[in-house]
C-alpha positions in Angstrom: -145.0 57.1 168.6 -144.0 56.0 172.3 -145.0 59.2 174.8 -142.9 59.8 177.5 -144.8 58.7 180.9 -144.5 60.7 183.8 -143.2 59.4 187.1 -140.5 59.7 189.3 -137.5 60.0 187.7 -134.8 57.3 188.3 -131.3 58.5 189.8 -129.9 55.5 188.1 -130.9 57.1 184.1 -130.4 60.5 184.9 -126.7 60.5 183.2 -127.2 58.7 179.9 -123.7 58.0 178.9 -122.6 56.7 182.5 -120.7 53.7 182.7 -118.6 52.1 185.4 -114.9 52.7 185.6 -114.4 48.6 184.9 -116.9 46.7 182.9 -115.6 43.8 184.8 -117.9 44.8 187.6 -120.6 44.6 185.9 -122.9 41.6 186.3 -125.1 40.0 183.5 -128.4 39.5 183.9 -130.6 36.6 183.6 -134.1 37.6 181.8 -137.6 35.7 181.0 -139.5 37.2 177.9 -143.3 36.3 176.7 -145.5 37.1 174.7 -148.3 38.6 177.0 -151.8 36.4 176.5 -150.3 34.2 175.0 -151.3 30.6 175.5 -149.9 28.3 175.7 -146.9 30.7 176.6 -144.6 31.7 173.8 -141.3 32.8 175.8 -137.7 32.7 175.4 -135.0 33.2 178.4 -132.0 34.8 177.5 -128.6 35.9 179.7 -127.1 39.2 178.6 -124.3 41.3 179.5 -125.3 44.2 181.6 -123.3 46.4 179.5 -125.6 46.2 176.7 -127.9 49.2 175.9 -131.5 48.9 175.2 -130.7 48.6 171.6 -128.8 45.7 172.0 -131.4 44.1 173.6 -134.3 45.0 171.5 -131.4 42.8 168.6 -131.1 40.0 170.9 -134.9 39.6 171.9 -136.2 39.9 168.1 -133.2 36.8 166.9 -134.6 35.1 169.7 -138.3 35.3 169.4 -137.3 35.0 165.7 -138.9 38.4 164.9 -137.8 39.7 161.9 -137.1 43.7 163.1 -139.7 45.0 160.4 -141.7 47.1 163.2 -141.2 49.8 165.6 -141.0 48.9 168.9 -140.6 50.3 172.6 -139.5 49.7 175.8 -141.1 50.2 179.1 -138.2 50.4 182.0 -139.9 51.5 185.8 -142.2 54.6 184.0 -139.9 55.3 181.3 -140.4 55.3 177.8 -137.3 54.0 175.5 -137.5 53.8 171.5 -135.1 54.5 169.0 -134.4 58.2 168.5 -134.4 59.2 164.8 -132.4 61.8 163.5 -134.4 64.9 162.3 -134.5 68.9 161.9 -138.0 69.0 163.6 -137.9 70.5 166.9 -139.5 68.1 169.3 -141.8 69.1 172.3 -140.3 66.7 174.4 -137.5 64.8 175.2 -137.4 61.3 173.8 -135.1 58.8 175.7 -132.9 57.0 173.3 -132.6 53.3 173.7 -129.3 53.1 172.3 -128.0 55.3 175.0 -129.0 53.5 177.9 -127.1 50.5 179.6 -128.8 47.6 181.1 -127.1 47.8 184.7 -128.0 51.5 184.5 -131.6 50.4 184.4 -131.5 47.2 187.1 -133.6 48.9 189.6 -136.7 49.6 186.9 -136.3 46.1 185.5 -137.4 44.8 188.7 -140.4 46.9 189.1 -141.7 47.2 185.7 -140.1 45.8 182.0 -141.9 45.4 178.9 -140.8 45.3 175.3 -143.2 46.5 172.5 -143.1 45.6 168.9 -145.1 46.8 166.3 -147.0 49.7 167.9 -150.3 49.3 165.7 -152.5 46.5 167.8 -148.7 45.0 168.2 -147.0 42.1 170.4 -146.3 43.1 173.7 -143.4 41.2 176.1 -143.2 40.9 179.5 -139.4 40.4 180.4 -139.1 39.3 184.2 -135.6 39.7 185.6 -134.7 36.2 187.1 -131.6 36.7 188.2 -128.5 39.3 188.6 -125.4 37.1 187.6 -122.3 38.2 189.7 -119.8 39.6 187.6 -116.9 37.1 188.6 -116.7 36.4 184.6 -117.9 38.7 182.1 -120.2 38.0 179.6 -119.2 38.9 176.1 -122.4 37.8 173.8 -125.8 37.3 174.8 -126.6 33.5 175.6 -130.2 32.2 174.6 -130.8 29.6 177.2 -134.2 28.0 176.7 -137.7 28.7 175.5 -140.8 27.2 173.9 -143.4 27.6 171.2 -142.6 28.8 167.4 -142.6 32.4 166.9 -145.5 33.6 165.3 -146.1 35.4 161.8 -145.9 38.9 161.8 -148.4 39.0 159.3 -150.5 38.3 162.0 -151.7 41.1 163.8 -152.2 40.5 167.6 -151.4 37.6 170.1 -156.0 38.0 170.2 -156.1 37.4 166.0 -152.9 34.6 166.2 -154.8 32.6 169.0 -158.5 32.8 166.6 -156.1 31.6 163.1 -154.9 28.0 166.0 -158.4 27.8 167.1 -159.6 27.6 163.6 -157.0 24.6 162.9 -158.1 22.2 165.7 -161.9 22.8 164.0 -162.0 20.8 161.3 -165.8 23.0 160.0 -164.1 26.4 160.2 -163.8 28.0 157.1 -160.6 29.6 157.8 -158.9 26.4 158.6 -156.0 27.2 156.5 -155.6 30.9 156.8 -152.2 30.3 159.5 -150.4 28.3 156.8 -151.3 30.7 153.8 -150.2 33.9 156.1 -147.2 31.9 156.8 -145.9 30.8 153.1 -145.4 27.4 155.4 -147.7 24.5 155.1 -146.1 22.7 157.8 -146.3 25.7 159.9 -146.5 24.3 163.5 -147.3 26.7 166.2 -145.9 24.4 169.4 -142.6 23.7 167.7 -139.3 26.4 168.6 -135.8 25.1 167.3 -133.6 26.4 170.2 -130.6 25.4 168.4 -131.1 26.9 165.5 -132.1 29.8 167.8 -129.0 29.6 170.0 -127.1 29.9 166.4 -128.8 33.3 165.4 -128.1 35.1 168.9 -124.8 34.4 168.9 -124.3 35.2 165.3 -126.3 38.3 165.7 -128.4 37.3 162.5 
């Protein structure tokens, strides 16, 4: 599991169940999210309400990559460490921060500096999400909106962004011997790793499935 790493504490996390007095003042937040190493890049941008937690986000980033949430997964905010907290009698040692109780606009000032989303934490998939823009809250934003990406998700069968790039090598050679090990670990024969629907994409995000 995620450790807690050590740093300067943010003043901006230190109350976890802070909000502001009017949501309406809070902006949304325009983000870019890839799959680090991988190329050509696999990335989706996204717009989100700033009054999403973590949790909400981690929903939003897996419907858009078109994950399928069967992992564990972290996030990496400034130095913090957030993953979901699981209820348990065990005492814990230390202090786990709880995605679900942390709000985006809570976090803007760590987004800047450093953001990454982790998912599956075996040899895993890791995102780096770059915050493109703050969106001024003069309307607020009730859904997440995926706004554009590229590249098909790939299958989670797969182990790393290092072993998914080896499997598309071995389909452009013609002599490899594992020419069709993509297509058998995808159940898809027509498995294409440069095509993304972004309107079927668009559908799920808003749906929220």
């Amino acid at each position: 599991m995620a450790q807690v790493i050590k740093g300067v504490f943010p003043e901006s996390i230190r109350t976890e169940t802070e909000s502001p007095k009017d949501d309406k003042q809070v902006p949304s937040y325009i983000l870019h999210i890839s799959i680090t190493f991988s190329d050509p890049l696999i990335w989706r941008r996204i717009q989100v309400p700033g009054t999403f937690t973590l949790a909400q986000l981690h929903d939003t980033i897996q419907l858009s990559m078109g994950w399928s949430d069967s992992h564990a997964h972290q996030f990496l905010v400034g130095k913090i460490s957030y993953e979901p907290t699981m209820k348990s009698n065990v005492p814990r040692e230390s202090k786990r921060f709880d995605e679900q109780k942390y709000k985006l606009h809570t976090l803007e000032e760590g987004m800047q500096f450093m953001f990454s989303y982790i998912y599956d934490a075996g040899e895993g998939w890791e995102h780096e999400i770059h915050l493109e823009e703050v969106i001024p809250p003069t309307r607020q934003l009730k859904h997440p909106i995926l706004l554009s990406g590229e590249m098909a998700c790939p299958p989670e069968t797969v182990g790393d962004i290092h072993q998914y790039h080896q499997l598309i090598t071995a389909l452009e050679s013609p002599e490899s011997k594992n020419q069709n090990s993509l297509y058998e670990l995808t159940g898809r024969p027509d498995f294409d790793p440069s095509y993304f629907d972004l309107e079927a994409a668009k559908k799920r995000v808003i749906n929220g499935r």
